[in-house]
C-alpha positions in Angstrom: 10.6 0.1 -3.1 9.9 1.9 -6.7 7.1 0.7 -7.4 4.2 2.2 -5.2 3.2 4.7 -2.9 5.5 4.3 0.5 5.2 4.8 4.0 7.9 6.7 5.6 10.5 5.2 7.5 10.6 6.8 10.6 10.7 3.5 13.3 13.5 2.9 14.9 14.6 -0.6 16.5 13.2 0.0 20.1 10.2 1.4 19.1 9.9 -1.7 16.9 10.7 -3.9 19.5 8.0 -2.1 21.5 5.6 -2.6 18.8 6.3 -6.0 19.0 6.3 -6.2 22.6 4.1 -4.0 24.2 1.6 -4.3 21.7 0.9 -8.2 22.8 1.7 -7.9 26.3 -1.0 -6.0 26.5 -4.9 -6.9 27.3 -4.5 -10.4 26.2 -2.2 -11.7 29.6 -4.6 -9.7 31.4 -8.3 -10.7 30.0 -7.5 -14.2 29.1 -5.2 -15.7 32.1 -8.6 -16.5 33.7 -9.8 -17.9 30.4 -7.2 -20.1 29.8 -7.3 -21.4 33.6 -11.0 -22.2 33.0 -10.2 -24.1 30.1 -6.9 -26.3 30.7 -6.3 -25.3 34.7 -3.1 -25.5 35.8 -2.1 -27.2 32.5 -2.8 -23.3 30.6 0.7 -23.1 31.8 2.4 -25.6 29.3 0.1 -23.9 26.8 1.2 -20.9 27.1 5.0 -21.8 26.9 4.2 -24.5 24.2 2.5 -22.0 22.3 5.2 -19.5 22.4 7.7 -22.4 21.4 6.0 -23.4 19.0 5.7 -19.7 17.7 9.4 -19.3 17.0 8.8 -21.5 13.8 6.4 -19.0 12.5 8.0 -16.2 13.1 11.9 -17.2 11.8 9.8 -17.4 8.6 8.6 -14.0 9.0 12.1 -12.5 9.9 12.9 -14.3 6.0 9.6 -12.6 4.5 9.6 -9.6 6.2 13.3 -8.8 5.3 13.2 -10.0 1.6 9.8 -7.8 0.9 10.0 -5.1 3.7 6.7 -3.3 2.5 3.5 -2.5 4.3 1.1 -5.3 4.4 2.9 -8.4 6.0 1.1 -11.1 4.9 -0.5 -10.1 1.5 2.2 -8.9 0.4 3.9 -12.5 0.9 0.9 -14.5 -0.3 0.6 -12.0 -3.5 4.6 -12.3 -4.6 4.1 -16.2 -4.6 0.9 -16.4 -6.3 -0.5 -13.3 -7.8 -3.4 -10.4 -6.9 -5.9 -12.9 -7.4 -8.5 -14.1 -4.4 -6.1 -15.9 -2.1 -4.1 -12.4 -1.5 -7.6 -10.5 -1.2 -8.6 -13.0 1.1 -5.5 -13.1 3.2 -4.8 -9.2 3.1 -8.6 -8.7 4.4 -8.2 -11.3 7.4 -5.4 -9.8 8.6 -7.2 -6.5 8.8 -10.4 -7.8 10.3 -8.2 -9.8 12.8 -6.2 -6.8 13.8 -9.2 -4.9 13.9 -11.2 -7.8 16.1 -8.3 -7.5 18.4 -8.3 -3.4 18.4 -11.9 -4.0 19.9 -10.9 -6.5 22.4 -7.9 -4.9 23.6 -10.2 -2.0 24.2 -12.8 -3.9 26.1 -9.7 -5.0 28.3 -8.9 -1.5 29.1 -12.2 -0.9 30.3 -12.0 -3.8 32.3 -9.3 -2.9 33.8 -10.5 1.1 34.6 -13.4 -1.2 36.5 -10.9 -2.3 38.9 -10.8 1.6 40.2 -14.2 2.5 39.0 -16.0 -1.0 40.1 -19.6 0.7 39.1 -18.5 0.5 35.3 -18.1 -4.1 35.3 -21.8 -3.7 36.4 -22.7 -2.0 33.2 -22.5 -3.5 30.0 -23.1 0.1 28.1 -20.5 1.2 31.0 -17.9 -0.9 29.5 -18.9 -0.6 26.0 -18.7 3.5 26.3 -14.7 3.7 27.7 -13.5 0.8 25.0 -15.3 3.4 22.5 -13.3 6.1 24.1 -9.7 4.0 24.0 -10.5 3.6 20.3 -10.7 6.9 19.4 -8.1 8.2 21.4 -6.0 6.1 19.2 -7.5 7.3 16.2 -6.6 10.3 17.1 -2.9 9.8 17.7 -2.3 7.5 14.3 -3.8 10.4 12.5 -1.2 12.9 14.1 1.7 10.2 12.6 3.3 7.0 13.8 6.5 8.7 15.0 3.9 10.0 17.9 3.0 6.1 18.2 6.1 5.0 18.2 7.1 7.2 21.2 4.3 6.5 23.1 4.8 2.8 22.5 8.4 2.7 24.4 7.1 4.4 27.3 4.0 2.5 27.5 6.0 -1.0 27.3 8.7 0.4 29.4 6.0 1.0 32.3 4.7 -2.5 31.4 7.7 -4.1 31.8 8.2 -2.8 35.1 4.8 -4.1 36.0 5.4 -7.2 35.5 8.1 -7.3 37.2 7.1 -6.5 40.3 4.3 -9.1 39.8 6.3 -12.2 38.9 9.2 -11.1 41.5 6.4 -9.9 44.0 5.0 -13.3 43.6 7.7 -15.7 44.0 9.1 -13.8 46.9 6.3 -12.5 49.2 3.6 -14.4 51.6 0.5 -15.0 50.2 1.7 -15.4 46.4 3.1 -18.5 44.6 2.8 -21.7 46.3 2.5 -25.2 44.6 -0.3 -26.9 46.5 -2.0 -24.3 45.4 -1.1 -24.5 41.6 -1.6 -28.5 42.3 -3.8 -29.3 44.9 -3.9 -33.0 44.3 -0.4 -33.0 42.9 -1.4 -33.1 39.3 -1.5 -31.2 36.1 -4.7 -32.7 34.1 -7.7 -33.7 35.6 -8.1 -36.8 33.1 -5.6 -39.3 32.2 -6.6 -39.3 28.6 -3.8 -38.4 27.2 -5.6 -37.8 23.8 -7.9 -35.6 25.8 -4.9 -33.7 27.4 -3.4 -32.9 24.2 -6.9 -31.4 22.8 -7.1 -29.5 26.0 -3.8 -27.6 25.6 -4.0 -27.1 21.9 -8.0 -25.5 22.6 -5.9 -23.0 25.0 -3.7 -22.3 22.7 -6.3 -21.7 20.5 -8.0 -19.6 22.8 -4.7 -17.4 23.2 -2.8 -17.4 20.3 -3.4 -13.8 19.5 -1.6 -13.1 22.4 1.7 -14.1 20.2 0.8 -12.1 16.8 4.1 -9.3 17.7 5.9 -10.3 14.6 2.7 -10.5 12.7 2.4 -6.8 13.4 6.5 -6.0 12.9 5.6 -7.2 9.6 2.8 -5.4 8.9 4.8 -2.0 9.6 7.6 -3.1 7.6 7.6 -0.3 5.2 7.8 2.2 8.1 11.4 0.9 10.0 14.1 2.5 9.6 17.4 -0.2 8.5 14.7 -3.0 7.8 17.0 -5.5 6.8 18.8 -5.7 10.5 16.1 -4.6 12.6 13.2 -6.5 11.5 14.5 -9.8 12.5 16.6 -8.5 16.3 12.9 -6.9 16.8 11.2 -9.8 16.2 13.3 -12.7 17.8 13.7 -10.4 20.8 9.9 -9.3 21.1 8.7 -12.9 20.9 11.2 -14.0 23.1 10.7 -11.7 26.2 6.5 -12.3 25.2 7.1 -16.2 26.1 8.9 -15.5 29.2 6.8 -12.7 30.6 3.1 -14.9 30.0 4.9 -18.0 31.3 6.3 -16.5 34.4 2.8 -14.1 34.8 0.4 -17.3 34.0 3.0 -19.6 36.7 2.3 -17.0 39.7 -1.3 -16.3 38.8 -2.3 -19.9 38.9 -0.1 -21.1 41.9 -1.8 -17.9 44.0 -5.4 -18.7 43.5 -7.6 -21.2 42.8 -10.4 -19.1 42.1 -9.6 -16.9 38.7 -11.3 -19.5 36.1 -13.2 -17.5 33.9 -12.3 -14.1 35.6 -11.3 -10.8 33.2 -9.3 -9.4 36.0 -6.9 -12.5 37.6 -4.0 -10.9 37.5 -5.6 -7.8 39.6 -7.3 -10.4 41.8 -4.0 -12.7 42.9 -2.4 -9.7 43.5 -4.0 -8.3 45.7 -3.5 -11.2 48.0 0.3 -10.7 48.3 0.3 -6.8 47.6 -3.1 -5.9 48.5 -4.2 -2.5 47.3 -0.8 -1.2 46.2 -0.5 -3.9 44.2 -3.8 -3.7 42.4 -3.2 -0.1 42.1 0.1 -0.8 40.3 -1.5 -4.0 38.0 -4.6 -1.8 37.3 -2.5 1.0 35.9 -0.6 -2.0 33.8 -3.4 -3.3 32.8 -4.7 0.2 31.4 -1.1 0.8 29.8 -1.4 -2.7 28.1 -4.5 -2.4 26.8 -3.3 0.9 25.8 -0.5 -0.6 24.0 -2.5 -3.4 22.2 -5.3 -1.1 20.9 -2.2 1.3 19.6 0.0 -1.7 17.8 -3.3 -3.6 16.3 -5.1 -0.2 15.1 -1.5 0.4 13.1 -1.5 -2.8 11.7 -5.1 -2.9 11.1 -4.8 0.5 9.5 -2.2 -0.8 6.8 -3.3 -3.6 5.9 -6.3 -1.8 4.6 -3.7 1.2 3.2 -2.3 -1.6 1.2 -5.9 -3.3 0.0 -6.8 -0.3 -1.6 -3.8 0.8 -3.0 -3.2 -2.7 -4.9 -7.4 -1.4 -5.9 -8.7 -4.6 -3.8 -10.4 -1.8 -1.1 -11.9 1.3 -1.9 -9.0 3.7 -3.0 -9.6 6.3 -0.9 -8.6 4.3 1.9 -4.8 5.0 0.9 -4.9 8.7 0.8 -2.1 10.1 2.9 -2.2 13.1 4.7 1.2 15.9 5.5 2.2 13.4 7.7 2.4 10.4 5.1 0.0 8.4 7.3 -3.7 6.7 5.9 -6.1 8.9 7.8 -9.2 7.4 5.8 -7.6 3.9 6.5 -7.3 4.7 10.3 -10.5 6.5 10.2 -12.2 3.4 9.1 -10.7 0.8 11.3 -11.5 3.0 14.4 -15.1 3.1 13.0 -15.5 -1.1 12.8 -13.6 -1.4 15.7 -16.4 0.7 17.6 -19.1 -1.1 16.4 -17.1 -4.4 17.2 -16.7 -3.4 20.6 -20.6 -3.9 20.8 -20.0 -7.9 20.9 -18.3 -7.7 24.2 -17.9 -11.3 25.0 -13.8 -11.8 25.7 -13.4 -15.3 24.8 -15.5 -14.9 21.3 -13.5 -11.9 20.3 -10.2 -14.0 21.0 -11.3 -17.0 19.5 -12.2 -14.9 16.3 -9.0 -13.3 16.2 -7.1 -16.2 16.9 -8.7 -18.3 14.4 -8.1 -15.6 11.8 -4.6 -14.3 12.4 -3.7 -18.4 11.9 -5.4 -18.4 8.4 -3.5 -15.4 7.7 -0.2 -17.4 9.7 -0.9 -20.7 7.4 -1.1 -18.9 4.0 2.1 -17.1 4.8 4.0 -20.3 5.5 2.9 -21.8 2.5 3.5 -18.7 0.3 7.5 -18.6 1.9 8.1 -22.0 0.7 6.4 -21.5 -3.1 8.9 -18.3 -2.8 11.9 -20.1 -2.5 11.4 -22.5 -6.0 9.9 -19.5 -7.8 12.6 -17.0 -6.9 15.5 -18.9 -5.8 18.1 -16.4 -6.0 16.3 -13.3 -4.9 18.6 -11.3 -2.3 17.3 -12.6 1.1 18.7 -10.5 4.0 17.5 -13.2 6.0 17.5 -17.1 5.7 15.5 -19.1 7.8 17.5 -22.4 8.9 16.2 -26.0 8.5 14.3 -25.4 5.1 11.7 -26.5 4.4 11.5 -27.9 7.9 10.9 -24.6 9.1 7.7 -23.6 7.3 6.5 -27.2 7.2 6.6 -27.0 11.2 4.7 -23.5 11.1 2.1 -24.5 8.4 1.3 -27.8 10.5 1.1 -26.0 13.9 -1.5 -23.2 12.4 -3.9 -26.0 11.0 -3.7 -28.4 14.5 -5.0 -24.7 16.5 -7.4 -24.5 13.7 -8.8 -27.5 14.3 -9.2 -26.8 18.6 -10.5 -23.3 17.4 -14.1 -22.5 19.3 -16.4 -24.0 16.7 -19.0 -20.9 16.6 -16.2 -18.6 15.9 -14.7 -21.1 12.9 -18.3 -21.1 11.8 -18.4 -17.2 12.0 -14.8 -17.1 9.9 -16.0 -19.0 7.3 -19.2 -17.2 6.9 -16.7 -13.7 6.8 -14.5 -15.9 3.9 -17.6 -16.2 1.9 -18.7 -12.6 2.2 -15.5 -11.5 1.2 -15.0 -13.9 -1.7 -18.5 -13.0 -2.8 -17.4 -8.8 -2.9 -14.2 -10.2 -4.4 -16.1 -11.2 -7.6 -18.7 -8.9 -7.5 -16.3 -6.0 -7.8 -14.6 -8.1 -10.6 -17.7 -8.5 -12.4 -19.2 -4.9 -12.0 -15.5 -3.5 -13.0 -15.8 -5.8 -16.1 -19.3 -5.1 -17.0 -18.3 -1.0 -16.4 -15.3 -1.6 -19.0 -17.5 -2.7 -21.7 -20.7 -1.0 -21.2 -18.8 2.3 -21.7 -16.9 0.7 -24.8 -20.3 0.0 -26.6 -22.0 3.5 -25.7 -18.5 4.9 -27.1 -16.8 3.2 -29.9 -13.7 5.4 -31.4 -16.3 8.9 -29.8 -12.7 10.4 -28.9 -10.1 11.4 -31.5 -6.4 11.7 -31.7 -5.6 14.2 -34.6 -2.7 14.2 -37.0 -2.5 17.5 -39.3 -0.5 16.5 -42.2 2.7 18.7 -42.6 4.0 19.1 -46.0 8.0 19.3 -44.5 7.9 16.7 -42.5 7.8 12.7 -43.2 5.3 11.8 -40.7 5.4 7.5 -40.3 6.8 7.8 -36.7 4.5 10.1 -35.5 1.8 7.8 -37.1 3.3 4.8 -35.5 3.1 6.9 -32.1 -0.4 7.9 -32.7 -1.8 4.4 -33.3 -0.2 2.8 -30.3 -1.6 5.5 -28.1 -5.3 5.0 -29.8 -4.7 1.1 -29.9 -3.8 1.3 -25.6 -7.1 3.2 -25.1 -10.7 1.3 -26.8 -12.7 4.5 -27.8 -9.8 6.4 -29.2 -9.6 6.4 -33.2 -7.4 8.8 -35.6 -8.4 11.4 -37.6 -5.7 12.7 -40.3 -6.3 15.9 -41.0 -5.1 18.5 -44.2 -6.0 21.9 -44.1 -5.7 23.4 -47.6 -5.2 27.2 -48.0 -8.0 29.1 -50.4 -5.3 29.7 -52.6 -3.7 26.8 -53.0 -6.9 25.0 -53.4 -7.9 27.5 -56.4 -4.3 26.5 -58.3 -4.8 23.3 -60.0 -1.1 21.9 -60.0 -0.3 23.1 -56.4 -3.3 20.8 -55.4 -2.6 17.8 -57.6 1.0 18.0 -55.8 -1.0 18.5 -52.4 -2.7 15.2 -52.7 0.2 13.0 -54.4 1.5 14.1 -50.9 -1.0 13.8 -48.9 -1.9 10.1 -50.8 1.9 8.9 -49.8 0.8 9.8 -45.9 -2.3 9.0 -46.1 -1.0 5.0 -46.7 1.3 5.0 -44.3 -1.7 6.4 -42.0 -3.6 3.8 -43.1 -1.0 0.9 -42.5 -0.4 2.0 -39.3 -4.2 2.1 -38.1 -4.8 -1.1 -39.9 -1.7 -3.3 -38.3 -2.9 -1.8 -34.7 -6.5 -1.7 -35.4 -7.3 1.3 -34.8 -10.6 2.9 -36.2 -9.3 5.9 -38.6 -10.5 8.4 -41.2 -8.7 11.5 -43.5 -10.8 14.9 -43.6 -9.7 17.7 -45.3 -11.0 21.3 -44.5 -10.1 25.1 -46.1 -9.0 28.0 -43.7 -6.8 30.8 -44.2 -4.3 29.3 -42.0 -2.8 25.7 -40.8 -3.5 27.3 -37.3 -7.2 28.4 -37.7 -8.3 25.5 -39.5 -7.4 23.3 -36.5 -8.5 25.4 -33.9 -12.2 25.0 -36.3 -11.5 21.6 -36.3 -11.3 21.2 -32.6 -14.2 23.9 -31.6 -16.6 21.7 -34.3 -15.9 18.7 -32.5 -14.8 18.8 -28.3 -13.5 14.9 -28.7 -10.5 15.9 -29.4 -8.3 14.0 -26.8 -4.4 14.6 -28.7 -3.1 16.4 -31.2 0.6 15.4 -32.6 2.8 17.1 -34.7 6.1 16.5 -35.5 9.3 19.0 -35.4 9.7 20.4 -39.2 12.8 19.3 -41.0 13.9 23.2 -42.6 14.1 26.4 -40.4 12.0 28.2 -42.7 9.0 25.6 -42.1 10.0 25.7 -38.2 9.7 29.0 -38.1 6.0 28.8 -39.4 5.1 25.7 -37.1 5.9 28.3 -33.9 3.2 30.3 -35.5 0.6 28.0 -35.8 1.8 25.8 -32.3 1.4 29.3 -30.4 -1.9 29.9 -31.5 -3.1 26.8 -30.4 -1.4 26.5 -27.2 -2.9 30.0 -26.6 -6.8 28.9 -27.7 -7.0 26.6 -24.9 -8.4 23.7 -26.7 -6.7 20.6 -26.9 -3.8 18.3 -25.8 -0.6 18.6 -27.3 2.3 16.5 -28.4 5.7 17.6 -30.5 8.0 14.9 -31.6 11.5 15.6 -32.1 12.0 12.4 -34.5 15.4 11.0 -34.6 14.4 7.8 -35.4 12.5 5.5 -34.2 12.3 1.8 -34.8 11.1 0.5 -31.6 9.1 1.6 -28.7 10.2 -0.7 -25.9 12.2 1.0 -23.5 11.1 5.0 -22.4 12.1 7.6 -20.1 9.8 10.0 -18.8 11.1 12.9 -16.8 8.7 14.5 -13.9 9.2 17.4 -12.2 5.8 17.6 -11.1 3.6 20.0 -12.9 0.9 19.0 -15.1 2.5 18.5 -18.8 4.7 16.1 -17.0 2.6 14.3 -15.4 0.7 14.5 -18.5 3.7 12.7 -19.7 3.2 9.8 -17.5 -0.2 8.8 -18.8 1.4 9.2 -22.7 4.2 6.6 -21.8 2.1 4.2 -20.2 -0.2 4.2 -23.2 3.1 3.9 -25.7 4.3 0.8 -23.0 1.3 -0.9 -23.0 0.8 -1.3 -26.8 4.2 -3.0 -27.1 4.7 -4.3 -23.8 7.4 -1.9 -23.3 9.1 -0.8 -20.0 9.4 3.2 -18.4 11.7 4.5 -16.3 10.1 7.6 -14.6 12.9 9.6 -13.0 12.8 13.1 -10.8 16.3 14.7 -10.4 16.8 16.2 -7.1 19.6 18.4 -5.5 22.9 16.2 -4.9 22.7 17.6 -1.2 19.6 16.2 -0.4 19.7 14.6 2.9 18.7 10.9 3.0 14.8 12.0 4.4 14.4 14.4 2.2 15.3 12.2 -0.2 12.9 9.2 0.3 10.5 12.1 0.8 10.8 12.6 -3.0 10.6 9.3 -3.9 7.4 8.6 -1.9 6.3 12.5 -3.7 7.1 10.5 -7.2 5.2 7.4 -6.0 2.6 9.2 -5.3 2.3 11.4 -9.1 2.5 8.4 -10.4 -0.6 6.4 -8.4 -2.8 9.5 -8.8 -2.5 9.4 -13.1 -2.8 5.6 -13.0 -4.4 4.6 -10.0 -1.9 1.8 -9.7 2.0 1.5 -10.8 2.3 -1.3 -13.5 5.1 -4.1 -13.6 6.9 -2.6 -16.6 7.2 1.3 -14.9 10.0 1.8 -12.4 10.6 4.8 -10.9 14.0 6.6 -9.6 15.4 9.2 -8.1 19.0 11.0 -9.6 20.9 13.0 -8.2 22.2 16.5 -9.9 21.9 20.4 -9.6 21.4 20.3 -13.4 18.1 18.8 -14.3 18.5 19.0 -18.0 22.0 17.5 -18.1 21.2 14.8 -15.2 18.4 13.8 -17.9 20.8 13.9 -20.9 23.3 11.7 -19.0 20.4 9.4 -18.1 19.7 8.9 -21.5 23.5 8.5 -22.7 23.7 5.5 -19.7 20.6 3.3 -21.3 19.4 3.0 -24.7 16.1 4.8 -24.9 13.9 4.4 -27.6 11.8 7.5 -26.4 11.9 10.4 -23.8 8.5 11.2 -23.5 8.8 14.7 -20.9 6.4 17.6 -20.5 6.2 21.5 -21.7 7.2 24.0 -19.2 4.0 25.7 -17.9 3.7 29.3 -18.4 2.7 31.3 -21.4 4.3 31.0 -25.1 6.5 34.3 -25.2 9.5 32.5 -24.5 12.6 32.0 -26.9 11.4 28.4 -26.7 8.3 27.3 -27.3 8.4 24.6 -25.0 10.8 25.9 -22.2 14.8 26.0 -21.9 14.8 22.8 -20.1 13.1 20.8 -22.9 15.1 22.7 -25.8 18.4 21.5 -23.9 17.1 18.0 -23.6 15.9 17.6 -26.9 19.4 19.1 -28.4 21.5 17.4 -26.1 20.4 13.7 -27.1 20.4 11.6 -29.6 17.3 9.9 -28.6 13.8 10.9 -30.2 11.8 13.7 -27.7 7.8 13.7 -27.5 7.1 17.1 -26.0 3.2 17.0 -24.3 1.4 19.8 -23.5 -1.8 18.9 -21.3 -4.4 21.5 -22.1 -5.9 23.6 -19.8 -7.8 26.7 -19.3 -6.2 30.4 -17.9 -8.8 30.4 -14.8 -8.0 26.5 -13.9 -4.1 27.2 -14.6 -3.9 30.4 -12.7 -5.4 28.7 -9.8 -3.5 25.5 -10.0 0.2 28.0 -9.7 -1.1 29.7 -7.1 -1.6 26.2 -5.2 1.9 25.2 -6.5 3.7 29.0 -4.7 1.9 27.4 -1.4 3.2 23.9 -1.6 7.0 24.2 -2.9 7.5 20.5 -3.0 4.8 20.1 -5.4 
């Protein structure tokens, strides 16, 4: 995806599986069987197997969403495609976090459950069972730090000892003396206590409630979308298959649990207890390390999700931005550090059933806007490549939206209450941040009005209008920027009468178009004229009087003999250190819709990037950023580049607008890969940065940009982002450390 900074793609379909898998086989079967049998008795059964039935509607409408936009986020990213970045997304993107982070913390208080069942001292302690869930946690934080490939691993032999596990349980069960038996699972021969029917049908659908989260698998698949490898076939195998082998493991597991005990109602450790009574202590042994492994694997696959969810808040700017920094590794650190840290304090809650009914309640919210946001997809972009099509539409998401608002409605009503109050908070920060960013915007306008200054010395050679036109849409893209038109008049032309009265019939004809151009953009603006000896040194006057200064543009002299003087002065002001730069190569220009910016990653390019957005934005104009890379690039390397170019571009604009898409060519020949790009598509502009060294060069601006700017017919703005010896030296000597960069 080109158009923000990626995740690598590094998962491959059994880890993904396993995400899916492991990740929700884990504490839930094993803390909440007992639940559920206190709840529904032998009738938490059909609730599990309804539930997971019912789930297949919900998640053939994420194989669809997850295929079509296969980006990290899951369901924000859904919700914001069909309606916008306004509070719905927010709202659904922070959910989805907080429930994958609710369910981080109870998948960790499940693992210290189940370290009880060798260490029986720690169920008696409270602070016992609070300090190993804290310890799970960070382990994990640990390990998503050190990259998801590591996860990944670790997930397919966790779920692969899981699997086994179970196995032995449910076969264990069936088979030996002491396990399943049906007077036990119906002692009086029946499956509800009441013959209310109405009240049998609220009493499965409150269990389901109670253990939805136990399904969420493709939630998370989804999340981690934008880190599988071939998303387009192995999101939807990995999720069909995932859910499907969740559904038959809790059904079968739930069965032999309930049909071996009467007693496990309310108890975080059935599964331990019922086998014990047809395995005894080998058994537990083997279900305790099971139970540790799957708690393992739930904290691991719900911390990942959790972590980019948040990664993609705050790189759309709805979460702090820091949150999406990426380390060597391309992983979030500051997002993972931050989940681990609420998921500790979480932890501190400790009641199971709360935690579950919290994240239950608030991964169907997230569930229910998604369905609704697939079926607004389909009229708004009907023909939208979609690797995936769910069948039955709308049937399909009709089913799924109505199932998520029925559990809603059985939902424990202190945790609805407490996910409403979270709704409100979050809503409230939504509109506060709007406000306060608002209120920032204009406060600095008024303390600032036109303070900073582009500057335009007038060049006798040279008809200037484009350069003017170029000038005012950059001021007119930025509030405090105005223009300042500048003639610097030589002693002795100022002291011969007819040289000057020719100076300002010039300078008059420029000075209107200055004018008309300011005017139509509105764009404060004034003329100043100052003597010095030289063009050169009455600029560099100019700029030391007066440090606001933000551009100065020039244009590329028509005759050799003027050109040759322009090297002069552009030397001596590339050399004092004291302002921005920009040269235009002016072939004509008569729109500025469509630009190309070229970045190889130093500063005057990426330099360039902020120039072209500015240009884009005051004529709603589109840029195509492109890096050229070596043709024999393998495919890794190659979206490594791509996520390197994502990644230039978020840091000078803090987001990536609509109208900029980026790409990545291929060639050995960086100045001829650009002059072919601009031969393919009809630019307007290439807006491309100076090489970066010092000015002794045959070229003032470096070989590549000469060649560039020669081989196309397409008008060149050269920038030159100023920047001091001591703060450039440094920044090369960063650069010879870090080749990529």
């Amino acid at each position: 995806m080109a158009g923000k900074r990626t995740l690598k793609r590094q998962l491959n379909l059994t880890q993904v599986i396993m995400l899916g898998t492991a990740g929700t086989l884990g504490s839930g079967i094993f803390l909440l069987s007992g639940h559920a049998a206190a709840v529904a008795g032998p009738a938490a059964i059909w609730a599990v197997l309804i539930a997971g039935i019912l789930s297949f509607s919900i998640a053939l409408n994420y194989c669809e969403l997850a295929t079509t936009y296969p980006e990290t986020g899951g369901a924000m990213t859904y919700v914001r495609e069909a309606w916008g970045k306004g509070l719905i997304a927010f709202l659904v993107g922070s959910m989805d976090c907080l429930s994958s982070t609710f369910y981080t913390a109870l998948s960790a208080v499940g693992f210290a459950y189940s370290v009880s069942i060798f260490f029986p001292a720690l169920a008696a302690s409270a602070f016992s069972i609070g300090a190993v869930a804290i310890f799970a946690i960070l382990l994990f934080v640990i390990l998503n730090i050190l990259g998801v490939t590591k996860v990944g691993n670790l997930q397919v032999v966790m779920g692969g000892i899981l699997l086994v596990a179970f196995a032995i349980y449910v076969i264990a069960g069936f088979t030996m003396p002491n396990g399943f038996n049906t007077a036990t699972l119906l002692p009086d021969g029946r499956w509800f206590s009441s013959d209310d029917t109405t009240v049998n049908i609220g009493i499965i659908l409150k269990t389901i409630a109670l253990i939805y989260a136990m399904y969420v698998g493709f939630e998370v698949i989804a999340d981690d979308a934008e880190e599988v490898r071939n998303p387009t076939k192995n999101i939807p195998m990995a999720i069909m298959i995932s859910l499907f082998l969740i559904v038959v493991v809790y059904t079968l597991v739930i069965t032999v649990a309930m049909g071996t005990s009467r007693d496990i109602a309310g108890s975080e450790t059935a599964i331990s207890d019922t086998i014990r009574m047809f395995l005894g202590t080998p058994g537990a042994t083997i279900i305790g390390i099971a139970g540790m492994v799957g708690s393992l694997t739930s904290i691991n696959s719900s911390m990942l999700s959790a972590t980019r969810e948040s990664f993609t808040l705050s790189r759309d700017g709805a979460w702090p931005t820091f949150l999406s920094r990426l380390n060597k590794s391309r992983v979030p650190y500051f997002a993972i550090i931050f989940i681990g840290a609420v998921s500790v304090l979480v932890t501190g809650i400790g009641a199971v059933d709360f935690l579950s009914y919290i994240t239950s309640g608030g991964y169907l919210f997230v569930l229910l806007l998604s369905n609704l946001s697939m079926i607004s997809l389909r009229k708004k972009y009907p023909f939208i490549h979609r690797p995936f099509k769910v069948p039955f539409f709308p049937l399909t998401p009709i089913v799924a939206s109505l199932v998520c608002l029925i559990v809603l409605r059985y939902s424990e009503p202190r945790a609805l209450l407490f996910m409403t109050g979270i709704l409100i908070i979050f809503s409230i920060y939504y509109f506060a941040r709007l406000g306060l960013s608002s209120w920032q915007e204009e406060h600095q306008r008024s303390l600032n009005p036109g303070r900073y200054r582009i500057l335009l010395p007038i060049q006798q050679d040279s008809g200037m209008e484009n350069l003017i036109r170029i000038g005012a849409r950059i001021a007119n893209a930025q509030s405090d920027l105005s223009m300042c038109l500048l003639q610097v008049v030589e002693p002795q032309v100022a002291d011969n009468d007819e040289t000057l009265a020719a100076l300002e019939r010039s300078r008059q004809y420029t000075l209107a178009k200055f004018i008309r151009h300011a005017v139509e953009r509105n764009v404060p603006m004034y003329a100043k004229t100052v003597t010095n000896l030289t063009p050169a040194e009455g600029i560099i006057s100019e700029l030391r009087s007066d440090n606001n200064v933000r551009l100065l543009l020039f244009k590329w002299p028509a005759s050799e003999s003027e050109q040759a003087k322009f090297n002069q002065t552009a030397k001596a002001l590339i050399n004092s250190d004291l302002a921005n730069m920009g040269l235009l190569f002016d072939r004509g220009i008569d729109r500025l819709e469509n630009i190309l910016v070229p970045v190889g990653g130093g500063i005057h390019s990426k330099f360039a990037i902020q120039i072209a957005a500015s240009l884009a934005k005051a004529d709603n104009g589109t840029v195509d950023i492109i890096r050229v890379v070596d043709e024999e690039l393998d495919d890794e390397l190659y979206e490594d580049q791509m996520a390197y170019l994502q990644e230039i571009v978020m840091i000078e604009l803090g987001n990536i607008p609509g109208n900029i898409s980026l790409h990545i060519i291929r060639g050995n020949d960086p100045a001829a890969a650009i002059i072919e790009e601009t031969h393919q598509r009809e630019y307007d502009l290439v807006v491309i940065g100076s090489f970066e060294g010092n000015t002794h060069g045959k070229h003032l601006f470096g070989d590549l940009v000469e060649r560039v700017r020669r081989g196309t017919s397409t008008s060149v703005l050269v920038v030159r982002q100023h920047e001091s010896a001591a703060a450039s030296w440094l920044r090369r000597q960063i650069r010879a450390s870090n080749p990529r960069t």
